[in-house]
N, C-alpha and C positions, 0 to 999 in steps of 0.2 A: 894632492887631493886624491881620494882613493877613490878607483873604478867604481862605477856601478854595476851592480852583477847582470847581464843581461840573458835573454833566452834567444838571441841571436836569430829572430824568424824563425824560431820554433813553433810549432801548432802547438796548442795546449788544451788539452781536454778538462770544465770543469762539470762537476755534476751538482753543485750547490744552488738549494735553494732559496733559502730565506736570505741569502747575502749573493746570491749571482750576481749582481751589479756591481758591488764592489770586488768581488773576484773578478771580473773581467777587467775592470779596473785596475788590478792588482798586475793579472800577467802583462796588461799593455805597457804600464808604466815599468815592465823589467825586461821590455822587446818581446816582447812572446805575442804570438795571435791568438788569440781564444778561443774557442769553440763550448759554449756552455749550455748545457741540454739538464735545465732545473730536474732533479730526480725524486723530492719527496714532497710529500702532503702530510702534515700534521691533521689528525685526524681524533676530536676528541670523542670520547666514549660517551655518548650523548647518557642515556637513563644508568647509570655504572653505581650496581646493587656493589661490587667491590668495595664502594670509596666509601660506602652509607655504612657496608660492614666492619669495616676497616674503622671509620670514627667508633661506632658503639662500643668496639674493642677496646679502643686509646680508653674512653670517658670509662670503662670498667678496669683499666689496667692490667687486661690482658696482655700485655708485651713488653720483653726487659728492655728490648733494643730496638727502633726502627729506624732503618737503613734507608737513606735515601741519596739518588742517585744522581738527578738531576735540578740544576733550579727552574726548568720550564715545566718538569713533570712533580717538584714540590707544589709549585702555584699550580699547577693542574687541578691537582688532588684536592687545596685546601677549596678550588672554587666549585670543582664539583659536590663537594659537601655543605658550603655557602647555598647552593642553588636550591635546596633540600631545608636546611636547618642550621640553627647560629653554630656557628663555626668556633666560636669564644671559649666554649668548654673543652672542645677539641686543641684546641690549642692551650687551654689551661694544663689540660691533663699531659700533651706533649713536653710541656716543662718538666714534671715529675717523671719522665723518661730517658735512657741514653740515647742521644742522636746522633747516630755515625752518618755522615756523609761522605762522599767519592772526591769531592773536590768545592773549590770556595763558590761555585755559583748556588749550590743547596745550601752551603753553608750563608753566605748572602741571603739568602730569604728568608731564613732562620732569625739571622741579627734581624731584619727589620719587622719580625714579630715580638721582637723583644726577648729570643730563644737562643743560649747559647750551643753550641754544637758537644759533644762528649768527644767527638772523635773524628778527626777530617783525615782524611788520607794522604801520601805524600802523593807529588808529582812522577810518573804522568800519569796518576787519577784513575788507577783502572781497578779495578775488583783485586788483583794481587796483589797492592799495596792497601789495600781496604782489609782483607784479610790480614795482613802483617799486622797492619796497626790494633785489629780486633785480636790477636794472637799476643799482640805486644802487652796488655792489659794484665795478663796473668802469668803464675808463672807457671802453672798446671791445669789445662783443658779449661782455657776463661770460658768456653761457649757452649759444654755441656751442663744440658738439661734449662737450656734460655730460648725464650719463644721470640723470634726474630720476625719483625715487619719487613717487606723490601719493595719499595716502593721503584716497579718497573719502569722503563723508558722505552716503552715501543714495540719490545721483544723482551720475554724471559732470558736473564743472562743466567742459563744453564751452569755455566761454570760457579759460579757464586755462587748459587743456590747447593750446587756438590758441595763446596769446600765448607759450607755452613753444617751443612748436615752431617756432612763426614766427619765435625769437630761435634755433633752432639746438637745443635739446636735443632729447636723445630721450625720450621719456615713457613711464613704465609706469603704471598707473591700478592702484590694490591698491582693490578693495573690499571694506571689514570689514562691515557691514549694511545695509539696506535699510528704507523706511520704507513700510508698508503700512495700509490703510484699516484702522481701530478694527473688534474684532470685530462690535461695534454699533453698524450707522451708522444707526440710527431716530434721534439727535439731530441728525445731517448731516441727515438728508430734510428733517429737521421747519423746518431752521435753512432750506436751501433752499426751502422754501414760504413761510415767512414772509418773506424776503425777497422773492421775488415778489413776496406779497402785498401790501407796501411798509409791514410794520408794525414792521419795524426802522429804526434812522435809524443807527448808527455801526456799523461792521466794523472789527474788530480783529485786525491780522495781523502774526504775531511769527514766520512763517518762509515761506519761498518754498513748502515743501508743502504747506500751508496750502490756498493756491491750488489748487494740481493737484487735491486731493482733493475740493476741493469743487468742483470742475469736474468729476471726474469722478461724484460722487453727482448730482449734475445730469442731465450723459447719460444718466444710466439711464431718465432719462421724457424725454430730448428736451430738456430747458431749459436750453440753454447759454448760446442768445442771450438766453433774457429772465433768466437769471442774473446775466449781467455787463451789461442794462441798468440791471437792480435795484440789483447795485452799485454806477453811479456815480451812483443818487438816496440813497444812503446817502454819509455822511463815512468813506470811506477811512484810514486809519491804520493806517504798515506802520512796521515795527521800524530798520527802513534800510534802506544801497541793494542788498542783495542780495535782499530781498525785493521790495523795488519793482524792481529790474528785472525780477523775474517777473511781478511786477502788470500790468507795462508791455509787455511778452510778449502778454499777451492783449488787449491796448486799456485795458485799467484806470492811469489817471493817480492815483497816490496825493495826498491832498487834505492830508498831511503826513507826516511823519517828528520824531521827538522831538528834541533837542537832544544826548540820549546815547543809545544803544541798550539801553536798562532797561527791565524793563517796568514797574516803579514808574516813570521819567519820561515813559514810553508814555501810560500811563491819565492821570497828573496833567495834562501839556499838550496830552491830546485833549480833558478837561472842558473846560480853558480854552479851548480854541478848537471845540469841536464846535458848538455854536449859533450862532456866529456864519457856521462853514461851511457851516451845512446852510441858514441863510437865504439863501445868496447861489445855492443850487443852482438 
């Protein structure tokens, strides 16, 4: 019978929120101690002239292609425009458009509008394979002179929006919500001190804001730099390369990435390899 991976009484840092229970769940059940200090708030764009401008666009056919990124900021977007006015035509007119998406949860809420996708990107889902696959379309500049939708998740993904314009389209950015610091961030302080303090050994990061936020609970007493010292005497494990390109944004080298972007194979092959990473630090 093959071992169970375990994290051997290792501390584990998560910063998840809308699933912190079952990640603590997660490290207990692979020996690991948890330590989880919830890090975001979903924060929707209450009156968002964006989404109202963004529909009258679709229903006029002003856009060859809209990108979307997410499947909790697709359903954002459609209910913000729901809230306003029927939503039917907006989504009629979406039919008569290419709909590229980042990965299968936009593309999931697409099928259940009755909406096939033009173009889903491969695994691991991040804007570089989104570009390949928009690049893949043609075999000469498919994306100049095309007015491109991009329907945000939280923050402008800066990079995406370059490599669009640099092939030629024109970009409009629709942002449906925003992600803002947990009403109570006494478990971010508490998570940041004990870090310092160096009584955690593994960080667990399942999204690029992750990062920001606890850099920004940080600043609040000045401890930026001995925060992202701390973290690289801790094993780093981030979800993939969107994540870790933010890691790597602030100096932080992520010490892995899982084989699929789960967070069930997240926790299982950071047990397996956390002891052995933290020896070699």
């Amino acid at each position: 019978m093959a071992e169970v991976p375990s994290f051997g009484g290792l501390r584990v840092l998560s910063l998840e929120s809308r699933r912190a229970t079952e990640m603590a769940a997660l490290i207990t059940t692979y020996g690991g101690v948890p330590t989880v200090a919830p890090s975001m708030r979903e924060v929707p764009i209450g009156d968002n002239p964006a989404a109202l401008t963004f529909a009258d666009a679709v229903v006029r056919g002003d856009f060859d292609i809209v990108v979307l990124l997410t499947g909790v900021g697709t359903t954002a977007l459609l209910d913000a425009i729901r809230a306003d006015r029927p939503v039917e035509p907006v989504i009629a007119a979406l039919g008569r458009m290419r709909l590229a998406v980042r990965g299968p949860k936009p593309a999931a809420v697409l099928r259940a509008l009755g909406l096939t996708p033009w173009l889903i990107a491969a695994e691991p889902n991040t804007w570089r394979e989104l570009i390949a696959a928009l690049d893949g379309q043609a075999t000469e500049h498919p994306l100049r002179g095309t007015r491109v939708a991009v329907q945000e998740y939280g923050v402008t993904n800066v990079e995406l929006v370059a490599a669009l314009t640099t092939r030629g389209a024109t970009v409009t950015n629709v942002p449906v919500y925003r992600w803002s610091l947990p009403e109570d961030t006494g478990p971010m302080e508490r998570a940041v001190a004990a870090l310092v303090a160096g009584v955690l050994d593994v960080s667990v990061f399942t999204t690029a804001t992750q990062m920001i936020h606890l850099l920004q609970i940080a600043a609040r007493t000045n401890q930026q730099a001995a925060l992202l010292a701390a973290l690289r005497r801790t094993v780093v494990a981030s979800i993939g390369p969107t994540t870790s390109e933010e890691l790597r944004r602030h100096g932080l080298e992520p010490d892995m990435e899982p084989s699929h972007p789960k967070f069930g194979v997240l926790v299982r092959e950071a047990a397996e390899r956390a002891r052995g990473l933290l020896s070699a630090k």
